[in-house]
C-alpha positions in Angstrom: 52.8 26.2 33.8 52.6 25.2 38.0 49.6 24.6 39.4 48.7 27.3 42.1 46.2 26.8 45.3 44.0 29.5 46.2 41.6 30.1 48.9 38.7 33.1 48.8 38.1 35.5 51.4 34.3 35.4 50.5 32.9 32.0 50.7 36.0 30.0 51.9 36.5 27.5 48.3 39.9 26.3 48.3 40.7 25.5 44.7 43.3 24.7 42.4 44.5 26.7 38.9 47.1 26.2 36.4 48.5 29.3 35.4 51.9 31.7 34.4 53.8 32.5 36.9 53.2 36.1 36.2 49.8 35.7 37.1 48.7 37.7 40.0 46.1 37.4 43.0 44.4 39.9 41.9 44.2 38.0 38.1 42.3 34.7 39.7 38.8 34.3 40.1 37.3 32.0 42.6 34.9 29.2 40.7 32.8 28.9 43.1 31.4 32.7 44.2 33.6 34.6 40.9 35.1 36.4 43.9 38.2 38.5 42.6 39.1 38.2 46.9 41.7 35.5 46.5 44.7 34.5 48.5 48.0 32.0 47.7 48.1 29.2 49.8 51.1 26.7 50.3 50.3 23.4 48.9 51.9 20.5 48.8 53.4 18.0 46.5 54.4 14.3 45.8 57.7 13.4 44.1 56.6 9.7 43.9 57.6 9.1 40.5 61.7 10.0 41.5 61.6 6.6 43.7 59.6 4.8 40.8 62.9 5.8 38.2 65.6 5.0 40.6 66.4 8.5 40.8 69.0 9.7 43.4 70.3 5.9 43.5 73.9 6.0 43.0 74.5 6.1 39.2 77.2 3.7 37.4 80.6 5.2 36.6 81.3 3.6 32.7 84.8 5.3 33.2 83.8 8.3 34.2 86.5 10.1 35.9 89.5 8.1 37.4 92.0 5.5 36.3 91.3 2.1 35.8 
């Protein structure tokens, strides 16, 4: 399940919930007021583990495609 960020039109929390993608604004609940006045906010996100693995490096051939 992602992790969604919210903000609520009543007191102004911006917080944080995992939940199904199916899950509606209208289905969160802010923790700080239990406001039901919730909106979706962009968040972002770190990929810092892809350059800790190597990935997108160029990857060995081991006779992969091509003569040799």
């Amino acid at each position: 399940m992602p992790i969604y960020e919210y903000i609520c039109d009543k007191c102004n929390d911006r917080f944080s919930v995992l939940q199904s993608i199916h899950a509606k604004d209208k289905d969160t609940e802010c923790p700080k007021c239990s406001s039901k006045k919730v909106k979706k906010v962009m968040s972002s996100f770190c990929c810092s583990a892809a350059s800790d693995t190597g990935f997108g490096s160029t990857m060995p051939s081991h006779g992969l495609g091509g003569g040799g």
